[in-house]
N, C-alpha and C positions, 0 to 999 in steps of 0.2 A: 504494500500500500504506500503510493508515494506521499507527500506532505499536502498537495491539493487534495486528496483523496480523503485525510483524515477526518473524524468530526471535531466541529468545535463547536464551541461555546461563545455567542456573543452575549461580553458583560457592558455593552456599551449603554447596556441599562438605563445603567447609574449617570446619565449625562453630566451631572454634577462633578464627576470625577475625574479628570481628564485620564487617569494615571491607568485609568480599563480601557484593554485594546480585546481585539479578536484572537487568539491565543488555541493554538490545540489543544485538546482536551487529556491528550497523553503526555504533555507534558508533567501533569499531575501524577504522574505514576514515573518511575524507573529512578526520576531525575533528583527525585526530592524524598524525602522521610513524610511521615504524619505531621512530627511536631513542624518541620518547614512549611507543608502545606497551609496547616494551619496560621502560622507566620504572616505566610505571603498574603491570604484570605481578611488578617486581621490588619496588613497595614493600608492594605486600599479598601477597608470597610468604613464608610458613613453613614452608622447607622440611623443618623436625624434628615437624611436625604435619600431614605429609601419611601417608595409609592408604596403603596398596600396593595398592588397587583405585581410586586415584582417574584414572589414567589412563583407564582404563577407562570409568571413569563417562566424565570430559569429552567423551570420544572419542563416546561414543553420542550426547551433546548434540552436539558438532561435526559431525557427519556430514550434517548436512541446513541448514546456513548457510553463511558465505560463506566466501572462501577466506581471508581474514583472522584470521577464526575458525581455521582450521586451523595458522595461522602462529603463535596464540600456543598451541595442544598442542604445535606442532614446538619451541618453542621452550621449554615444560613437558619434553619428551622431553629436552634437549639438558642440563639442568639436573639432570635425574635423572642421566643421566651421569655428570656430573660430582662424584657422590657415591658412584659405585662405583669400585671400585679391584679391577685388575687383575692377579694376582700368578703371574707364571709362573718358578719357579723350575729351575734346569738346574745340571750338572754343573762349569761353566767361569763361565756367567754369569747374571746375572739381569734378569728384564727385567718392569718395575711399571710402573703408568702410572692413569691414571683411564681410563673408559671413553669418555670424549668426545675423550681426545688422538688425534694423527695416529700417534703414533711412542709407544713408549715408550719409559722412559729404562732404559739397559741400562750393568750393569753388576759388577764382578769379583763372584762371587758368594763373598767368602773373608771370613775377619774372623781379625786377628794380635791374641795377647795377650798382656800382657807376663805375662815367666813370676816364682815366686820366687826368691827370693839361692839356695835349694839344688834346685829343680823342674828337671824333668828335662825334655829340650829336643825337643822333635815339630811335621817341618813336612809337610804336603801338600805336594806338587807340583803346578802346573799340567798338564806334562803326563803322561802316562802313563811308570810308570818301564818303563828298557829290562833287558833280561833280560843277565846275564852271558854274551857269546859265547863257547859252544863250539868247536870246531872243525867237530863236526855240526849245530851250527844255522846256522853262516855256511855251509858248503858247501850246508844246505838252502836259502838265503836265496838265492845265487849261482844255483843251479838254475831257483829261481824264478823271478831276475831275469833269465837268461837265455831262458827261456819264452818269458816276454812279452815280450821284446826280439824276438826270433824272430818274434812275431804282427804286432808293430808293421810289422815290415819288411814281409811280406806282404801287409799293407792297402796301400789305392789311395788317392792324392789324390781329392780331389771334382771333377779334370778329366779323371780316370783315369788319369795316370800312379803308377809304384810311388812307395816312401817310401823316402828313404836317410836313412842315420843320419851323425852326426860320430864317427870311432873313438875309443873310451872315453880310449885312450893319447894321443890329442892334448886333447881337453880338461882333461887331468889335467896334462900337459906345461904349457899356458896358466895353470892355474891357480896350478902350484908357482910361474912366474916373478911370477905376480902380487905388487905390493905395496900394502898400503893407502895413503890418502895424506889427510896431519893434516887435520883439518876446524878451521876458527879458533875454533869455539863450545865452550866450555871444559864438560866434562862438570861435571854437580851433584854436591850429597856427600849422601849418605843422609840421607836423612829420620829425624830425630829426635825423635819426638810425644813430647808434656807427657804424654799421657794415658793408660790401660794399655789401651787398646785400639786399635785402626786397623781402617777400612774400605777394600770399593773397591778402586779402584785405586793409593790409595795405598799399600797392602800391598805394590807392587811396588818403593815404592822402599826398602823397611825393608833394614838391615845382614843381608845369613846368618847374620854370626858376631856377631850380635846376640843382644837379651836378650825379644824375641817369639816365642812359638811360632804357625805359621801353621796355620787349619784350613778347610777346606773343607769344608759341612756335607751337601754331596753328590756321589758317585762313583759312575759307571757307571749313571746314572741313577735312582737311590732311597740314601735317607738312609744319609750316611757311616758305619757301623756300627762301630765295629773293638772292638779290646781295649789300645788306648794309649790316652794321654791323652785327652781330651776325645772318647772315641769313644762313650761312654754314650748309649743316648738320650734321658735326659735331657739331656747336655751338647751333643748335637746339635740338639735344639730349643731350647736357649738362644741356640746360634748363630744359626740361623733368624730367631728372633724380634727379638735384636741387630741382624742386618743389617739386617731389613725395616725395621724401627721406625729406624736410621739414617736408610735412601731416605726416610721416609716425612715425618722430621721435617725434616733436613737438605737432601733435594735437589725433594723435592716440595712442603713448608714444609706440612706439616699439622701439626698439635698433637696430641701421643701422646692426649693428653687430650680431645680430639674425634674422636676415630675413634666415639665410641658415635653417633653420626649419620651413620657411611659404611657402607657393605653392600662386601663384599669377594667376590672370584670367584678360586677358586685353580686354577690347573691342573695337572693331576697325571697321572704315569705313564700308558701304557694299559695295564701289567701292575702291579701292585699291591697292597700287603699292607694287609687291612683294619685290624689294629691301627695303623699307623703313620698313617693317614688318620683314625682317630678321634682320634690324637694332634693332628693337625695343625688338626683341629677345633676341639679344645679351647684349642690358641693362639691360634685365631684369634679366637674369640670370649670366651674368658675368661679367657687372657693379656693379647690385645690388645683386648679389648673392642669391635670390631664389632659392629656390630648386626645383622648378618645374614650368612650367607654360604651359597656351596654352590659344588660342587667340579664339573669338570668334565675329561674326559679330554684327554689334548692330541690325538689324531689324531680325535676327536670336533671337537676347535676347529679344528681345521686345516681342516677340510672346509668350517665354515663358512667360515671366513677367507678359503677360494678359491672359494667360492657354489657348492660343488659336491653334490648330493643324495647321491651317493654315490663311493668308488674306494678305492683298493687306493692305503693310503698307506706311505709311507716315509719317515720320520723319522730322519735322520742329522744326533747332534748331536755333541758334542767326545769324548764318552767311551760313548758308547752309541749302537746301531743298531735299531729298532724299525719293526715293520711287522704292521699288521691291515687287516682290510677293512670297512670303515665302509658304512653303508647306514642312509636316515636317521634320523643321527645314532646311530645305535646300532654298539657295534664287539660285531664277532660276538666272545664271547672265546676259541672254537676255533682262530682263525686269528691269534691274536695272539703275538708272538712276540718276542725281545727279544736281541739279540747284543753279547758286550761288547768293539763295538769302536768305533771313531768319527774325528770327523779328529783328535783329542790322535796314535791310532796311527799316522795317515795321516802328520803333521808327525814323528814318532818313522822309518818309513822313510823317511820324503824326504831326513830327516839323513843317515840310515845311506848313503844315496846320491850325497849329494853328500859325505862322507867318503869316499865309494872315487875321487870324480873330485878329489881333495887340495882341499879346501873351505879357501879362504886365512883365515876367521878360525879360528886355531887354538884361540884363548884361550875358544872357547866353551863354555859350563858347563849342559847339559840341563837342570840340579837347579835354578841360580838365575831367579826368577821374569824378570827383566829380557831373558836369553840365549831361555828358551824361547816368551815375547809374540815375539823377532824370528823365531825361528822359524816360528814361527804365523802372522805377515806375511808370510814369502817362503815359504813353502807356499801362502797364497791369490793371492800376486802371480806370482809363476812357474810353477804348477802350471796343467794345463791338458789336455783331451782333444780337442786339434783336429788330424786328420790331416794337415791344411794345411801345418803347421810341421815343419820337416824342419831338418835339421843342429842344430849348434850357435847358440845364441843369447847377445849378452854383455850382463850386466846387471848392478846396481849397486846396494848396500846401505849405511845408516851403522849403524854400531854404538855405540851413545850407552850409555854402563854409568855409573852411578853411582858416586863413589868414584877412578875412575880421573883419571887424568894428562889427558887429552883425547880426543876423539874420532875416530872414524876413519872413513871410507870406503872400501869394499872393490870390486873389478873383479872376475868371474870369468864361464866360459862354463858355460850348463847346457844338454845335450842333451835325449836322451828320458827323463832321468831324471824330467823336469818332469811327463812323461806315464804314467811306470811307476808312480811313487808313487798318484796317484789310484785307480789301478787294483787296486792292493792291494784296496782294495773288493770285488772280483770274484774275485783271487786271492789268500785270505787264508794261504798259508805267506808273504807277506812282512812281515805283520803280528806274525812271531812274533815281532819283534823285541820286541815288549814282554810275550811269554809268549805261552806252546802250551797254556796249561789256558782258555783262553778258551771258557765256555759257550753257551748256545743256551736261554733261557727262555723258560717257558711261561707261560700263567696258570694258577696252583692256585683251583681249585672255591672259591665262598666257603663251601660246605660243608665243604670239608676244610681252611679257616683259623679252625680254633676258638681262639674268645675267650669266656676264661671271667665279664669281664664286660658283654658281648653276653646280655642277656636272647631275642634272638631267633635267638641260636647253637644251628646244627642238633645239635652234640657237650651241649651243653645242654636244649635240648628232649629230647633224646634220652636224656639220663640224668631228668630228671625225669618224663618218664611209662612209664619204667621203673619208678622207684619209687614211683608210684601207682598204674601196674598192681601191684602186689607187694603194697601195702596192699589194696588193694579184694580181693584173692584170699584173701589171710589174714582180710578181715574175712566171707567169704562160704564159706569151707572150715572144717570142723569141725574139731575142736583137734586130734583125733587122725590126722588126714588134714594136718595141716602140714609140710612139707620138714624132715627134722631138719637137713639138713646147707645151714647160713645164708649158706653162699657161693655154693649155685644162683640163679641171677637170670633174670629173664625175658628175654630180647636180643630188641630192637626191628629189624626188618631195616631196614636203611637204603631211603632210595627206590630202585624200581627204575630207574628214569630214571636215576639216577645210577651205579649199576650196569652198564646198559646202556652208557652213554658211555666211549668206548675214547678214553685219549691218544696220541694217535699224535705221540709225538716226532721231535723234526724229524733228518732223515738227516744224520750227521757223516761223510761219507768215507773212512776211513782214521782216525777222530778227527780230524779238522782241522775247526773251524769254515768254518759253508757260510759262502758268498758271497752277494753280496747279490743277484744275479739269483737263486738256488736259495732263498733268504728267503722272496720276494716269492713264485715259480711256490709254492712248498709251502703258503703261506699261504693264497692263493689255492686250490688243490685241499682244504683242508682248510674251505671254504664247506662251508652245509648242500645247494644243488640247483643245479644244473647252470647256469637263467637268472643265480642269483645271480654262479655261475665267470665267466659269458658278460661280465657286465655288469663286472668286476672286473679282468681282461683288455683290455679296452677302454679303461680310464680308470686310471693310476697317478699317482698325487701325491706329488711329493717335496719334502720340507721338512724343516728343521732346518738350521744354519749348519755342517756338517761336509762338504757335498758339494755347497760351491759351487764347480763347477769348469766351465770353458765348455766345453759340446762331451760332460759327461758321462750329457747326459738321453739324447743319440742313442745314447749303447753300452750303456745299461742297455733301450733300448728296441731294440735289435739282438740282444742278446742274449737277450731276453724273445720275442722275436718269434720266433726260433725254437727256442724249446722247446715254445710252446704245445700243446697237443693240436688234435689237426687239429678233432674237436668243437667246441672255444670259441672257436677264430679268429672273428672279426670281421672288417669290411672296412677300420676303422680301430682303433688303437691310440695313447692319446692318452700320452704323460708333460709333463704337469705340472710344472715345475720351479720358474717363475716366476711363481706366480698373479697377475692381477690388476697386473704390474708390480710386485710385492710384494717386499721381501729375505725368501726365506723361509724365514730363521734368526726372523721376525716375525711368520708366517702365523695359530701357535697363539695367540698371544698376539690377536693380532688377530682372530683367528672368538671366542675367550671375550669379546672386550667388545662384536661384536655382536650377540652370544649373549645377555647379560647384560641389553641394553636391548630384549629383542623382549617383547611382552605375555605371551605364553606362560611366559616366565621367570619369572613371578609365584608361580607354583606350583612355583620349584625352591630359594625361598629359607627358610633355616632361621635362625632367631632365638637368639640366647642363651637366650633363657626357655626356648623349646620342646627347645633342648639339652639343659641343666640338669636336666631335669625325668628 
């Protein structure tokens, strides 16, 4: 093959560059190593003057040369990456990262401010606050817990013997006699910043009876709303933009001031208020100055994340429970549905349960940020749904408090409480512990979330050609044929499609929030055709970091299995828990950044200009 003959590669792309000429494509091979390749690739790369179709291009030249050729797109591909930044915000934590990382970095998603000499003092909580015990809501809690105590008993090991339990009154005996014992590592003194603000995790180690107010700028899964302090939304998307631009500068070391050369991918709710997403546009691109971004749903990313075309996902995160049915990539939004519970609740009765078996730290405090992180650790280290384990188990905690005298170590035995807590999932009266008004949402029509400055708002169209039908009739009806009375108006019928569509809210029992098998079947049944039910049934996906618990994919797929309708049964039934060997408290996070680098994605990026405009 002579030198005209060879194939090449035109980089003249990049017209900005003078220094890319038309070049053989074999030159990349014989003449040079990897790391040279890579050299040459990185000294004539400008990456703030590449198009958003040059991949594309190269990729049509690369397809019919060698494989070398291919190494440096893969390695063009790995580079774009690493210019996108992936932002999945959550109730408890956050978790950002570039799109080329393995992991992203995760963390307290809160920011403390110091308050003034006379401002008045408001903190979030990490977990969910608990509801003042009645004497009817503990006898309804004991009922409950007896229930399921009773079910446990009557399951079979996996060699088929029955399950015995340890009696309440001896574990409770063990644990009164317990005593902690001094640890020699001298507890720290709180944390006192120079500065009026704190990120992170270091919010956990600030004084209560300090001079920071604490906020979390999201609860129950969408923006902290309230009517105290910094509940504004304006003062909520202050928060938002403080943390991010923290991580952004401080633990990923960007410069606020080059973000106009990063393209960002946010992922948001799968239920959804379109004002508060147009908000969140506007930080991103013209607070924070991106250069591009566009939003993507989390059980839309999820799917990718677990390479799945389509299932019936279930997102259990700290403070929120969500479930749609995804099919590719699109979440149907009749089946979406949003409950406000999550493991903050789950850790809220594990307490309340190992309180009745006399829990030897007495001195614990729910409300301080420090008491309810250990919480949240022996809820995921002790908690469990494996019928395997039968009696009492002894295990062992420190409890390290800032401020204190020194630290301690604690002994105590946890029975089936380890296994009733998780379960609360399934039967939500023990969840009341942190409130009985707990709801069940839907998605509202983006027809019926009128925003009046949405030029392409139905409540908008709809009063606008109202009033030019109204003009055109007054200019086409003789004067003395005009309506005297100026409040008749002409009313445009809404579409009937949308008329047609009936909500069928989802069934509360007796009022008690369903459980998360009755989520999942109702979601499911609320597909538009029957193939879709079939396919949906078949395949469940669970993610989010609130229901990691071993052993609870097999009871939510036990208990799924027989409700089904004998119609959609299939011969398998998959759940999903682990994709991929994924933690997947990481899955969404992880399908948006391979979302983000696929070609297709090209067409779902929105620029500051094109915003603005």
């Amino acid at each position: 093959m002579t030198d005209k003959e060879k194939p090449k590669v035109d980089l003249g792309l990049l017209e900005e560059d003078d220094e890319f000429e038309e070049f053989p494509a074999e030159e990349w091979a014989g003449t040079k190593t990897e790391e040279e390749e890579i050299s040459v690739w990185e000294d004539n790369w400008d990456d703030d003057n590449v198009e958003d179709d040059f991949s594309q291009q190269l990729r049509a030249q690369l397809n019919n040369t060698s494989k070398e050729g291919q190494f440096v797109f893969n390695y063009f591909q790995q580079i774009q990456a690493q210019k996108i930044i992936v932002i999945h915000p959550g109730s408890l934590n956050l978790r950002i990262g570039r799109a080329s990382d393995l992991n992203p970095h995760t963390i307290l998603h809160a920011v403390a401010r110091r308050k003034g000499p006379k401002g008045k003092a408001y903190r979030d909580t990490i977990l969910p606050k608990l509801l003042s015990k009645t004497p009817e809501l503990l006898q309804e809690l004991e009922d409950c817990r007896l229930a399921v105590s009773h079910t446990l008993q009557s399951c079979l090991q996996s060699d088929g013997r029955r399950r015995y339990a340890t009696p309440p009154q001896q574990i409770s005996a063990f644990n009164r006699r317990s005593t902690p014992d001094v640890l020699n590592e001298p507890s720290s003194d709180w944390y006192e910043p120079k500065g009026d603000t704190v990120f992170g995790n270091s919010v956990l180690n600030l004084d209560p009876n300090g001079d920071f107010n604490l906020h979390f700028p999201m609860r129950r899964g969408e923006l902290n709303i309230h009517t105290d302090i910094g509940g504004s939304l304006t003062s909520v998307l202050t928060d938002l933009q403080a943390i991010w631009e923290y991580v952004l500068s401080a633990v990923m070391e960007i410069k606020i001031s080059d973000l106009s050369a990063y393209k960002a991918v946010l992922v948001i709710p799968d239920i959804y208020n379109r004002a508060y997403l147009r908000e969140l546009m506007t930080l991103l691109l013209c607070r924070m100055g991106f250069k591009s971004c566009f939003l993507v749903q989390d059980h839309v990313a999820a799917t990718f994340g677990a390479g799945l075309g389509y299932a019936c996902v279930v997102d259990v995160g700290d403070q929120k429970t969500s479930v749609s049915c995804v099919e590719d990539a699109i979440s149907h939004p009749n089946t979406r549905v949003r409950l406000e519970y999550g493991g903050g609740d789950v850790t809220q009765t594990f307490y309340w349960l190992l309180q009745k078996c006399a829990f030897p730290y007495k001195n614990c405090k729910v409300n301080l940020p420090q008491d309810a992180m250990l919480l949240k650790k022996l809820k995921e280290e002790f908690c469990h749904v494996n019928l395997d384990v039968c009696g009492s188990e002894e295990k062992h905690f420190d409890a390290i408090q800032p401020g204190r005298a020194s630290a301690h170590r604690y002994t105590l035995q946890v029975g089936d409480e380890a296994i009733v807590a998780p379960l609360s999932l399934f039967h939500t009266e023990l969840l009341n512990v942190t409130g009985t008004t707990k709801l069940a949402k839907t998605q509202i029509p983006w027809t019926k979330q009128y925003d009046p400055e949405d030029c392409f708002d139905a409540e908008y169209l709809k009063e606008t050609s109202r009033r030019s039908a109204k003009e055109q009739l007054e200019q086409s009806t003789p004067e003395f044929l005009h309506n005297e009375n100026p409040d008749e108006e002409i009313v445009v019928d809404e579409d009937k499609e949308n008329n047609k569509q009936i909500e069928k809210e989802f069934v509360v029992p007796g009022g008690q929030i369903i459980g998360l098998d009755q989520a999942v079947l109702q979601s499911i049944e609320r597909c538009p055709n029957e193939e879709l039910k079939r396919k949906m049934y078949g395949c469940i996906l669970v993610v989010g970091g609130g229901m990691k618990f071993q052993g609870i994919g097999k009871w939510l797929q036990n208990r799924v299995a027989l409700q089904i309708p004998y119609l959609y049964r299939s011969e398998q039934l998959d759940i999903v828990t682990s994709p991929k060997d994924m933690d997947p408290a990481m899955t969404a996070w992880k399908g948006a950044s391979v979302l983000s680098c696929l070609e297709s994605a090209s067409e779902l990026w929105i620029t500051s200009q094109e915003w603005q405009k």
